[in-house]
Structures are given as C-alpha cells and as structure tokens.
C-alpha positions as CSV (number, residue, x, y, z in Angstrom):
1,X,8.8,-13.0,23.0
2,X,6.3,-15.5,21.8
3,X,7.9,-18.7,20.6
4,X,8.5,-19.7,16.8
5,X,8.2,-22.6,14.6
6,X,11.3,-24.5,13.6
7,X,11.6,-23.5,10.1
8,X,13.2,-22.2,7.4
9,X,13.7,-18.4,8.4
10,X,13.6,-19.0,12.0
11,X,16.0,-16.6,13.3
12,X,14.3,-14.1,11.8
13,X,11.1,-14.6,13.6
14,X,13.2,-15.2,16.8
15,X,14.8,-11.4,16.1
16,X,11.5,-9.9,16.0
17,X,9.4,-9.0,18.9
18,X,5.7,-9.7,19.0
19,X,3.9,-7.6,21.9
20,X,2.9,-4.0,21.7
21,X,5.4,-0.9,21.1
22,X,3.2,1.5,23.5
23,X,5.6,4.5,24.7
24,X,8.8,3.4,23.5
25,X,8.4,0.0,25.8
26,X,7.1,-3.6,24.5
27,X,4.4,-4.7,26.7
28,X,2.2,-7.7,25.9
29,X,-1.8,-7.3,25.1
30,X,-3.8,-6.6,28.6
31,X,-4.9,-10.4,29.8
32,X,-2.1,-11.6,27.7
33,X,-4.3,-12.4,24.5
34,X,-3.0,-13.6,21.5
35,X,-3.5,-14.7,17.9
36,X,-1.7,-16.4,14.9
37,X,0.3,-14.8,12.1
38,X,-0.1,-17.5,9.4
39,X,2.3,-18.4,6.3
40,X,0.3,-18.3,3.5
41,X,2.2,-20.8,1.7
42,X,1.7,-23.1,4.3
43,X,-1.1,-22.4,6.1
44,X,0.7,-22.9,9.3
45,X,0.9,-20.9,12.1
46,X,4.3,-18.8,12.0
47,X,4.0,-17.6,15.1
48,X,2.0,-15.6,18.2
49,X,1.5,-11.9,18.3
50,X,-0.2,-9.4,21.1
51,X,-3.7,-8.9,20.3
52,X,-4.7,-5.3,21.9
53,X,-7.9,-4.6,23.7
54,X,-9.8,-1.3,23.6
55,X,-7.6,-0.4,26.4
56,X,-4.6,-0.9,24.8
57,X,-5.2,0.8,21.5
58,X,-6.4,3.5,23.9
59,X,-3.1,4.0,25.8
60,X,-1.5,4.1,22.5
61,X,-3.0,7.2,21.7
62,X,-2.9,8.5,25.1
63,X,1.2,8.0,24.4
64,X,1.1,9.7,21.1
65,X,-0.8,12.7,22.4
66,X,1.1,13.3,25.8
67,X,4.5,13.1,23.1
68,X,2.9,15.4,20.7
69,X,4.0,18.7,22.3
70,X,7.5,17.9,22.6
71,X,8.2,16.0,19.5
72,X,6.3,19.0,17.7
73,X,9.2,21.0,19.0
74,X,12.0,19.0,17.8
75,X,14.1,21.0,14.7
76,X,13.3,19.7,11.3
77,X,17.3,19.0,11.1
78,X,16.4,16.9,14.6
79,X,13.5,14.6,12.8
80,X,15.3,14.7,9.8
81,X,18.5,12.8,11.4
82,X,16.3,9.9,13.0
83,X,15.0,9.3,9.4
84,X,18.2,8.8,7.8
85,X,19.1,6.6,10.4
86,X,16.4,4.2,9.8
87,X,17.4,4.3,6.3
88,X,20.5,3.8,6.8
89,X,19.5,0.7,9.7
90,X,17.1,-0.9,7.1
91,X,19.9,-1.1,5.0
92,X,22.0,-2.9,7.4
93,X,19.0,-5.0,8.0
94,X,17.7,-5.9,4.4
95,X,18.0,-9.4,3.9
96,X,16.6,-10.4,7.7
97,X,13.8,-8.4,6.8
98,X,13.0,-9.2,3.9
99,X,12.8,-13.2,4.8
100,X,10.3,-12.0,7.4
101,X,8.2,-10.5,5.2
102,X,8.6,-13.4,2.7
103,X,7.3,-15.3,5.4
104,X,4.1,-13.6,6.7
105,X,3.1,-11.9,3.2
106,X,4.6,-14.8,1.0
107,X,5.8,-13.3,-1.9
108,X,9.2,-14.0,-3.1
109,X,12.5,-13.2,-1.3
110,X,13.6,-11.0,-4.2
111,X,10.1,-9.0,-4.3
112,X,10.5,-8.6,-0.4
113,X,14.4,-7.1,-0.7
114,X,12.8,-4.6,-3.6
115,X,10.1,-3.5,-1.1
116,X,12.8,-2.9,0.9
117,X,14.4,-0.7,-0.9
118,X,11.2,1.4,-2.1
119,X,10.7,1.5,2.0
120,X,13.8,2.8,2.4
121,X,13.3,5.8,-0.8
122,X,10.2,6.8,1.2
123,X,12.3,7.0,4.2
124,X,15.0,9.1,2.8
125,X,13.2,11.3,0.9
126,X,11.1,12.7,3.5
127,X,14.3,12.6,5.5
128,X,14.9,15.4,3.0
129,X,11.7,16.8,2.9
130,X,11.8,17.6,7.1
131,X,14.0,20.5,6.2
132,X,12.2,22.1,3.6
133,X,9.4,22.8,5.4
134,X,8.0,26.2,4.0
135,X,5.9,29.5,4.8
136,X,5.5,32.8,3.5
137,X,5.8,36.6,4.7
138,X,4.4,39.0,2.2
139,X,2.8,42.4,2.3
140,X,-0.9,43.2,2.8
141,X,-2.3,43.9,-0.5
142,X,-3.6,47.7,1.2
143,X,0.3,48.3,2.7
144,X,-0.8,48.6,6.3
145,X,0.0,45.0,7.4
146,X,1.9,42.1,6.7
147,X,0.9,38.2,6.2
148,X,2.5,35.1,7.3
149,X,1.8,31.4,6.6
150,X,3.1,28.9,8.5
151,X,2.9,25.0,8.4
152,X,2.5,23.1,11.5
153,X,2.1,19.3,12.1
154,X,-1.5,18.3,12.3
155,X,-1.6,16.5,15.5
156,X,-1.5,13.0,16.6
157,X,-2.5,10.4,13.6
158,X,-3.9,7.1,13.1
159,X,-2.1,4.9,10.9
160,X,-3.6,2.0,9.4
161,X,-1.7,-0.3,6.8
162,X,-2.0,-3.0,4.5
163,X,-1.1,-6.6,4.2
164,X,0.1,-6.4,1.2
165,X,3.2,-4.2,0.9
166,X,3.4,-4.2,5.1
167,X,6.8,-2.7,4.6
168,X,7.0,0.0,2.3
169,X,3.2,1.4,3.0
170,X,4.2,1.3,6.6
171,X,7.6,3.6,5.9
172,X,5.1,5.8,3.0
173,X,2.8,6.3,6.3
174,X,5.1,7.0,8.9
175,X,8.4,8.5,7.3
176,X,6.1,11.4,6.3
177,X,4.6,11.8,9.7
178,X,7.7,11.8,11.8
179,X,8.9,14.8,9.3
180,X,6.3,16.7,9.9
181,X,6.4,16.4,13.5
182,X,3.3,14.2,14.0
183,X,3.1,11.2,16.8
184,X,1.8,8.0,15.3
185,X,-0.4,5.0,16.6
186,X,0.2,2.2,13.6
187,X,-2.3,-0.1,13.3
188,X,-0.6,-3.2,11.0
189,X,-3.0,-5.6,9.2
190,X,-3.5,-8.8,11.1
191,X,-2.0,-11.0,8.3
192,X,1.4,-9.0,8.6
193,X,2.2,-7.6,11.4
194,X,6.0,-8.8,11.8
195,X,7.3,-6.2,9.6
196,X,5.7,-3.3,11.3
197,X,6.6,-4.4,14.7
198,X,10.3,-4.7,13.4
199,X,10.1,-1.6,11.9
200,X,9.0,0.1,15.1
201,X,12.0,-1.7,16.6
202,X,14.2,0.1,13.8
203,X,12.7,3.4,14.4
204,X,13.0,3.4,18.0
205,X,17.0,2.5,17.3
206,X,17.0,5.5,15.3
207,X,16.6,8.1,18.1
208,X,12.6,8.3,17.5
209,X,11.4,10.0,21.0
210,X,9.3,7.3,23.2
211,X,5.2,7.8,22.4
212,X,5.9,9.1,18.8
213,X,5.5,5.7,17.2
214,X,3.4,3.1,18.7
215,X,2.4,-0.3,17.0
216,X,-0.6,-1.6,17.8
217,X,-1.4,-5.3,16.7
218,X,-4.9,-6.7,17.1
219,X,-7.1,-9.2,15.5
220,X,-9.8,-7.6,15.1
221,X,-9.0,-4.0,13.6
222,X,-12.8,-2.4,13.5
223,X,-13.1,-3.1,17.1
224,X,-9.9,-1.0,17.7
225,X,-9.5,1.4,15.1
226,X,-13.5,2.6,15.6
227,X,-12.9,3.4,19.5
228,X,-9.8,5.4,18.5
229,X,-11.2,7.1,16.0
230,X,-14.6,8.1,18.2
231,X,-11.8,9.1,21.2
232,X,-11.3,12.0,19.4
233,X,-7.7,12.8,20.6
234,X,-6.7,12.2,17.2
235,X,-6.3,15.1,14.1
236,X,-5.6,12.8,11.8
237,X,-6.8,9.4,9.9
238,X,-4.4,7.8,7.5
239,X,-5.9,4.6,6.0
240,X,-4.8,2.3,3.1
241,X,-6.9,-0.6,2.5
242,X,-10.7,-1.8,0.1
243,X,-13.1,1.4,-0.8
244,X,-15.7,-0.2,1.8
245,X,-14.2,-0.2,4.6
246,X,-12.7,3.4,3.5
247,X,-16.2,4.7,3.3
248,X,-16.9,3.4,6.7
249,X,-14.1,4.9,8.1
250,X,-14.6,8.4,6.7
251,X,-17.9,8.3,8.4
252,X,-16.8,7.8,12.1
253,X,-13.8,10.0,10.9
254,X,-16.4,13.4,10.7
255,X,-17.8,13.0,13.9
256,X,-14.8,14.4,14.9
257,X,-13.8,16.5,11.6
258,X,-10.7,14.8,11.1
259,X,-8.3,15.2,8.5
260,X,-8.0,12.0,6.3
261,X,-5.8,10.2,4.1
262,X,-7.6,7.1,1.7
263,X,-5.8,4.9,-0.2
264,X,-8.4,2.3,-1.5
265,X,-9.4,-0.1,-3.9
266,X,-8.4,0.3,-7.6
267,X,-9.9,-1.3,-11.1
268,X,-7.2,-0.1,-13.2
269,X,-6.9,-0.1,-17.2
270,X,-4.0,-1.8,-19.2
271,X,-4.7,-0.4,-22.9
272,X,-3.0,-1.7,-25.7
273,X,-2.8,0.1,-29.1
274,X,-2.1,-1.2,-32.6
275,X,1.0,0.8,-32.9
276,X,2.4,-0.1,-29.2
277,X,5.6,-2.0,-28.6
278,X,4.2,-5.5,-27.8
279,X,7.4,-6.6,-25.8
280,X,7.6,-3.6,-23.6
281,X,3.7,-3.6,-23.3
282,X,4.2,-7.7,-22.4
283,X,7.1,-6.9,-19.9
284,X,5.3,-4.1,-17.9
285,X,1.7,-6.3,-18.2
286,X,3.9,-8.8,-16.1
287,X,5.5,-6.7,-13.6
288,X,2.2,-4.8,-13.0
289,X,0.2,-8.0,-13.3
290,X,2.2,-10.2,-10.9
291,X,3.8,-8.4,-8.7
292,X,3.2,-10.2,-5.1
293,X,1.0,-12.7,-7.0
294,X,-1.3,-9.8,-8.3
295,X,-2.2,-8.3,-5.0
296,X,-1.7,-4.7,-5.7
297,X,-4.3,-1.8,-5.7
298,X,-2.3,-0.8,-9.1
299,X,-2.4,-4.3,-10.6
300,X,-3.7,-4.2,-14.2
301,X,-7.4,-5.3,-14.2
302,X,-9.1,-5.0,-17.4
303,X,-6.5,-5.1,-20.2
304,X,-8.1,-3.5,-23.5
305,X,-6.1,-4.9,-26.3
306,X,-6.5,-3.3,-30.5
307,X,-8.4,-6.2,-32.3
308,X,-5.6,-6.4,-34.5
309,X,-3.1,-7.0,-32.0
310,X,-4.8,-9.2,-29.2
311,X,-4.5,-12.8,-30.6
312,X,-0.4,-12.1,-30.7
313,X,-0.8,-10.8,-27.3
314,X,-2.8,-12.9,-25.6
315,X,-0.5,-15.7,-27.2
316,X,2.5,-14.9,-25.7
317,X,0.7,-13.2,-22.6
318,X,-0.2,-17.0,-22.1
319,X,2.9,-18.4,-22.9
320,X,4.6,-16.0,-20.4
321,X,2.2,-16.4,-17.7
322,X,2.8,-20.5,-17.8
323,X,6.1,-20.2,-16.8
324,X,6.1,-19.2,-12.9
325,X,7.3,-21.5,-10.3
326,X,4.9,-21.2,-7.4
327,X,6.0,-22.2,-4.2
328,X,7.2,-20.7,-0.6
329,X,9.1,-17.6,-1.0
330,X,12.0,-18.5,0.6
331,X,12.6,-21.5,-1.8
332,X,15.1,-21.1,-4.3
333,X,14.0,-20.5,-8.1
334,X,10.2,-19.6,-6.6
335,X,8.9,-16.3,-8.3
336,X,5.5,-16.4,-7.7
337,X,4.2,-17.1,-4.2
338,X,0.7,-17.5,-2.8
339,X,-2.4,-15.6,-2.1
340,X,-2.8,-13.8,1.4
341,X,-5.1,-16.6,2.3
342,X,-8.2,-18.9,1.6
343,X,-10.7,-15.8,1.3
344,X,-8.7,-14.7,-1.1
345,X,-8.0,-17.6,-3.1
346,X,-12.0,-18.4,-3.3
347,X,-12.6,-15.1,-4.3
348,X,-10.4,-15.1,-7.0
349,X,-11.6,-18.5,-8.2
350,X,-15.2,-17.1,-8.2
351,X,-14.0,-14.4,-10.7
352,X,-12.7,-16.5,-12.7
353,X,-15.3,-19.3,-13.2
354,X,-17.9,-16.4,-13.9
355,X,-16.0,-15.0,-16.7
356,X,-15.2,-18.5,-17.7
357,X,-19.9,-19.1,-17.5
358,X,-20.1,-16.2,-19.6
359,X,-18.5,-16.9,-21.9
360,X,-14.4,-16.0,-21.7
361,X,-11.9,-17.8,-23.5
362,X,-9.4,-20.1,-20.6
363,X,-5.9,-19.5,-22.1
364,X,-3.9,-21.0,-19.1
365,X,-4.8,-21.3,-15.7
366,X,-7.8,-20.9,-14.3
367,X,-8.0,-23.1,-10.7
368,X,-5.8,-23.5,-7.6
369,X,-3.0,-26.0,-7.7
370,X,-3.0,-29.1,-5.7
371,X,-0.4,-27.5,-3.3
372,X,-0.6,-26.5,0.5
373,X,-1.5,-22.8,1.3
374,X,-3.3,-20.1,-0.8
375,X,-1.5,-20.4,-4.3
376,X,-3.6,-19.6,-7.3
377,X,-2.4,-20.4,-11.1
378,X,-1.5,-17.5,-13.1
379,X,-4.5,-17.2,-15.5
380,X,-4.9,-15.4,-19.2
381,X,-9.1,-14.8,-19.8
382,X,-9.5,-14.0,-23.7
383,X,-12.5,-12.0,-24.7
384,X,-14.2,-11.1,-21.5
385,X,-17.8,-10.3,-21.6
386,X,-19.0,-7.2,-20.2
387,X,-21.3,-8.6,-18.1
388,X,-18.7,-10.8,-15.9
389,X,-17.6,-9.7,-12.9
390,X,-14.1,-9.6,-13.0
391,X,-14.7,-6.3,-15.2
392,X,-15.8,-4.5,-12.5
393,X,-14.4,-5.9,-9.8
394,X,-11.0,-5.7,-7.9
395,X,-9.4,-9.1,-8.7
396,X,-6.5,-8.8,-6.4
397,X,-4.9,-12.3,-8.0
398,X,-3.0,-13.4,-10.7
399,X,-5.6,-13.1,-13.2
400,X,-5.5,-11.4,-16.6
401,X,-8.3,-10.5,-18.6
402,X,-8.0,-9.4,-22.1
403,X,-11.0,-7.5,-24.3
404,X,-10.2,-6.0,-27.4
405,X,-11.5,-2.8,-29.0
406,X,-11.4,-1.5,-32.3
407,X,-11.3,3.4,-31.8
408,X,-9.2,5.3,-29.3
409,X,-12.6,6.7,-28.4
410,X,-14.4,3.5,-27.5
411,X,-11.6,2.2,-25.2
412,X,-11.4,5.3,-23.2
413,X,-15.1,4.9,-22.9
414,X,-14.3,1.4,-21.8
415,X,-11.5,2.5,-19.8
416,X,-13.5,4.9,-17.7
417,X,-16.4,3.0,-17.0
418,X,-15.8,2.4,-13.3
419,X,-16.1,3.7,-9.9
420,X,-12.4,3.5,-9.3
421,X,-9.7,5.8,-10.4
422,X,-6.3,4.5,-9.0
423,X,-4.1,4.3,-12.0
424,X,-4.6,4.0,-15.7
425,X,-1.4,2.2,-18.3
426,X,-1.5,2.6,-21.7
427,X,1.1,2.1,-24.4
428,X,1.3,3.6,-27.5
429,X,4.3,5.0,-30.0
430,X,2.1,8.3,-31.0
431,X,2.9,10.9,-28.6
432,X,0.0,12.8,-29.6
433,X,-2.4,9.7,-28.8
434,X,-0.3,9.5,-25.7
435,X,-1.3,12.7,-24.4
436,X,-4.4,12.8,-25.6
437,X,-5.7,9.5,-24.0
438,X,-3.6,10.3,-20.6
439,X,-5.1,13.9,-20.1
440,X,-8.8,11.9,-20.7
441,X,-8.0,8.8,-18.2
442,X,-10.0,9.5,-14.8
443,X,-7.3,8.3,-12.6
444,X,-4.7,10.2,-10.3
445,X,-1.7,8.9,-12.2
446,X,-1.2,7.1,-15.6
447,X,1.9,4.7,-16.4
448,X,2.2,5.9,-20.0
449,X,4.8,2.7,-21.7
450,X,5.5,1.5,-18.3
451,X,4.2,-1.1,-15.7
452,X,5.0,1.1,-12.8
453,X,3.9,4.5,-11.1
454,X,5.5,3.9,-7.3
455,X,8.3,6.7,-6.7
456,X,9.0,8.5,-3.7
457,X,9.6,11.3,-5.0
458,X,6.0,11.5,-6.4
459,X,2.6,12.2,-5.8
460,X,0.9,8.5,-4.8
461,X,-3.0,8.4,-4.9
462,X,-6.6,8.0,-7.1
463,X,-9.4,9.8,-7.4
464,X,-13.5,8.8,-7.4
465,X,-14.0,5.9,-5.2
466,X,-10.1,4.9,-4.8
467,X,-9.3,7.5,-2.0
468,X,-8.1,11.3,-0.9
469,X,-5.0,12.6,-0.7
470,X,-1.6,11.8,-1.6
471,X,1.5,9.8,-0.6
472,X,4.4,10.2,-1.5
473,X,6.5,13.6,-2.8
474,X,6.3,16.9,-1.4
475,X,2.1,16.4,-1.3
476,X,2.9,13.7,1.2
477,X,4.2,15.4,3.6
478,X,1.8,18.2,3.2
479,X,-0.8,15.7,4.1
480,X,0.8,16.0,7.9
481,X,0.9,19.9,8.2
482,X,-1.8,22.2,9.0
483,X,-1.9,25.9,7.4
484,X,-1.5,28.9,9.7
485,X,-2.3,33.0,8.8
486,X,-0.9,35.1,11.1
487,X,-1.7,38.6,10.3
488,X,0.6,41.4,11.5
489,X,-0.6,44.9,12.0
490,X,2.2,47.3,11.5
C-alpha cells in the first residue's frame, strides 16, 4: 500500500488499500503509475492511488465477463446473503469510513456517517429485492399455447460514479447489480476514490465471487472508460456525473447498442408560496441547499419566492446561511466543509460575480474565504435577473439565489424554463395547489414541503437533459435485468 500523510485520520488511510481490485486480487497499475488523492480542505496530497492504463481497465472487464456465467447462476437467496453482509460489515465499519470520506470528499464527519447509512438502505433493500425477482406464465390469448416472461441479468456493466456522494452512489450502483446477477467494473471519480476501493474491500469480505466487482482507479477517466465502452464486452453503461459528458457517453455507448443508465446534471426549482410554512420551507432550503457544501445534482438552484413573502425570507435565509463554521471535516463543531477543488471554487465565484454585474442584491457571502483549500462562503443572491447565469446553470456551491413571482402560473412557467429536469420542491399549505403545480413540474420527482427526495426504496432519476433510467426501488433493479418471451406450443 502506498504511504500516507501524518494526519489527523491517518489510520484510516493506512486501512485502505490503493491499487486495483481486478479479479478479486489487488494488483498495482501496469508500470506502477500513480496519482494524488487531494484533501480539499487542505489542498494537500492525502495519499497515492493506482492509476490504470488501457490495459488494465481492459482486464477488468475481461474479469467481469469470464465471472458473468457463473455468478449469473448463483440463487437470488445466494446474492441476496453477500448483500446483507456488506450491510451488515458497513455497519461495523461506519465511523472509519466515514472519516475517509471526510477526508477525500471534505464534507463534515456527520454528513459522511449519514451517507453511510443511505449507502447501507441501498444495500439492504436490494438485498431484498434479489429474491423477488419476477416472471409470468399465462395462456395464449387463441388457447393453443402458453407464454412465459422471464428476467435475466443484462450482462457485464460499467459503473462510473461520482465524487460527490462516492459512497452511497457507489452502493445505489452496485447493490442493484450484484442482485440481479450482473459482474461490475467500477470506475470511481479521481477526486474520491478511497471509498470505492474500501468498499470493494467490504464486498469482497462479504462472499462476493472473484471478477464480479472490480475497481478501477485512473486519472484520466475518458481515456479509460471510452476503450471499455468501444470493447464491446460490456451490456451495460451505468453513469452518474454533468449532462456533457453524459451525452458523450451515450454516443460511444450505441455503437455497441448498449443498455444505459444517466444520472446527470440538475437545475432544480425551490418555490415558495404566500401561504407556505416559512420555517419548514427555511429548514428544507438549508438541508437541500447545503448539503456537502451545495454539491448535489438535487441542490436547490433557482428558489422562486411569492413577492409578498421574499424580503422575510431572504432575511432569515441570510441570517441562517451566516452561521456555518467552515473548516476541515474532521474538526470539531465544522458543518460546512469545502468545495471539491479549485475549478470548482472559481466556477462558483464566476456565478456569482455575474449575478452580482447584473444586477443581484449580495445578502451575505459572496467570495472565498482567506483559508487554505477550496472553501466558498455560503451566499444569499436577492432578486436575480434573468439574464445571469446562475439561472441557468448548475451552481454546484453554496449559493442561493432568490427571485420572486407574483401567479402560480407564472412561476411554473419560470420553473420549467430549463433543459434539466432532476427534481422540483415546492411548498405550499393548499393541497389542491400542491397537486396541481406537482403533476405540472417537468422533473422525475418533486419534494412537495420537504428538502429531500433520496430513499431507497424509491424510484431515483430526471427526465429531459438530467438522464435515463432509474436508481433506486424496484425500477432500480430492473435497470440490471433483460426481458425474456418464451413461447410454449402445447
């Protein structure tokens, strides 16, 4: 294992190991190559991980596909047992894993533990879902023969995840997968790769067969992911990450016909009504605002506030948002922790000084603090033109701009006026306005008086430009499964 920094955290990196998981065996990059894994709140190096050539992504796959037969066959009761044993071994392991994370993503300890636990919810409930795997036998409409449907696993997958929730996106990916019966080759983001590698370890502990999850770290992921892809021994794509790179991706993906999974960028709507409860509407504006520092593809990003509601609002919105200790997540009394690095933090500043040249109202915030690593102040923008940017882009920070409306039908209008379609929030006490401006969002789900849409045990995903398919109840692992007819003349 590479060697680690003396720091706070250190036995955690020391626990973890940092080549390639290629058949069930750790084996370091081909020439030995390496690159950094960098603390964002630092901007130190953390420590050295494997960086895979060609070759090496290559062999991954050639593992998953040589595995795929037999781990096909396995029962559903089988799969299902090696699941609940990674939930039960993440468990055992929270609190080392979640000071990993803390360390490579930066965001707060306690944020880290709750990803955690989502990971593990992912992780049992499609421990569940192995079993209840389902077909159907029913009788030829003319009587003479009889029709069954039958759901097998697709194949063997790519799996490419995100920096920013490297832990429960990576369980949302694979937990699903191993139900079904589907070999994996994981592809971690460059910026946090620790927490994948250790979950490999976890699920290799849990009786996972060698070749049926491989982890393949690399510092350059189109150069990898683009020859594995245009191998075409994969079925399946699985990709969470910006629309762009999605589109890019679905395009080497049909060469081959592949089946694929997006989860991409997201522009979502906070709305505000006259009649909404301001202090629930303020406490889920923070949770969906600043969770891991605003990084989140369901992060409010335009919040539409009545006119005669917005200047309380944005008050105590400000008020609120002034409050957060920055610093390194691993510090005590820190809840808010810093960007994922510098591109991010100078794209975020750029959003804001446009809005700011336009003409927005500066509430609080607004610049980066005179500390080391990525941080960004949390920032309140009052009356955003429509002409800035930040209105139509993905802030990914912890920025909030508010712009208020006066009719239900102009913010929906407002609302809608985007490529994206991730998630929608809106809060209101009138349940007939509650349904009414839910049913007319175009988004795949809608927080209706709540900050939150993650569950497990639900379908996860947009529509328009923020992706295809879902994550996440029984649609998630349907994603894994192909549909077979068998028709049976009697």
């Amino acid at each position: 294992m590479a060697s680690v920094a003396t720091i706070d955290g250190a036995q955690a990196l020391a626990d973890v190991r940092t080549e390639l998981f290629i058949g069930g065996e750790w084996r370091p990059a081909t020439g030995g190559a390496e690159f950094d894994v960098v603390d964002p709140s630092t901007g130190q190096p953390l420590c050295r991980v494997a960086d895979a050539t060609v070759g090496d992504a290559l062999a991954a796959l050639d593992a998953a596909v040589a595995t795929q037969p037999a781990f096909a066959a396995t029962t559903p009761r089988e799969r299902s047992r090696m699941l609940y044993r990674a939930w039960e071994l993440l468990g055992e392991r929270r609190d080392a894993l979640a000071v990993l994370m803390t360390l490579e993503a930066g965001k707060p300890v306690a944020e880290s533990r709750a990803e955690i636990e989502l990971a593990r919810e992912f992780v049992l409930h499609f421990a569940e879902e192995a079993v209840r795997i389902s077909g159907n036998y029913q009788e030829s409409p003319n009587g003479g023969s009889r029709m069954i449907v039958v759901h097998q696993p697709v194949g063997p997958t790519l799996l490419v995840t995100p920096w920013n929730f490297p832990m429960s996106m990576g369980c949302r990916k694979v937990a699903p997968a191993i139900a079904a019966g589907c070999t994996v080759v994981v592809k971690p983001a460059k910026e946090t790769p620790l927490t994948m590698l250790a979950l490999a370890e976890i699920f290799r502990e849990a009786g996972v067969p060698s070749g049926a999850v491989n982890v393949v770290t690399t510092s350059s992921s189109s150069s990898v992911v683009g020859p594995l892809i245009a191998s075409g021994k994969a079925r399946k794509l699985s990709f969470t990450g910006s629309t762009e790179v999605g589109r890019t991706l679905l395009a080497q993906a049909s060469e081959h016909v592949m089946k694929t999974s997006m989860e991409l960028g997201g522009n979502a709507p906070f709305i505000v009504f006259d009649d909404a409860d301001l202090d629930n509407a303020l406490e889920a504006l923070m949770l969906t605002k600043m969770r891991n520092a605003g990084e989140t593809c369901t992060a409010a990003n335009r919040i539409f506030v009545h006119r005669s509601v917005i200047d309380e609002f944005s008050s105590r919105l400000a008020q609120q948002m002034s409050g957060f200790t920055m610093g390194r997540g691993v510090d005590e009394g820190v809840d808010l922790g810093p960007l994922i690095n510098a591109r991010q933090q100078a794209s975020v500043g750029e959003l804001v000084n446009d809005a700011v040249e336009r003409g927005a109202e500066l509430m609080v915030g607004g610049k980066a603090p005179d500390l080391p690593g990525f941080f960004f102040e949390p920032t309140v923008l009052k009356n955003v033109p429509a002409d800035a940017r930040i209105r139509h882009e993905e802030i990914f920070g912890p920025v909030a701009p508010l712009v208020a409306f006066d009719t239900e039908e102009e913010v929906i209008a407002l609302a809608n006026d985007t490529e994206y379609g991730l998630v929608s929030y809106l809060f209101t006490e009138n349940l007939r306005r509650a349904i009414r401006v839910a049913e007319a969002m175009e988004s795949g789900m809608v927080g209706l008086n709540q900050g939150s849409v993650s569950n497990a045990a639900a379908p996860f995903g947009g529509i328009k430009q923020s992706g295809l398919g879902r994550e996440g109840g029984p649609e998630g692992i349907a994603e894994f499964l192909e549909t077979k007819f068998i028709a049976v003349q009697l």
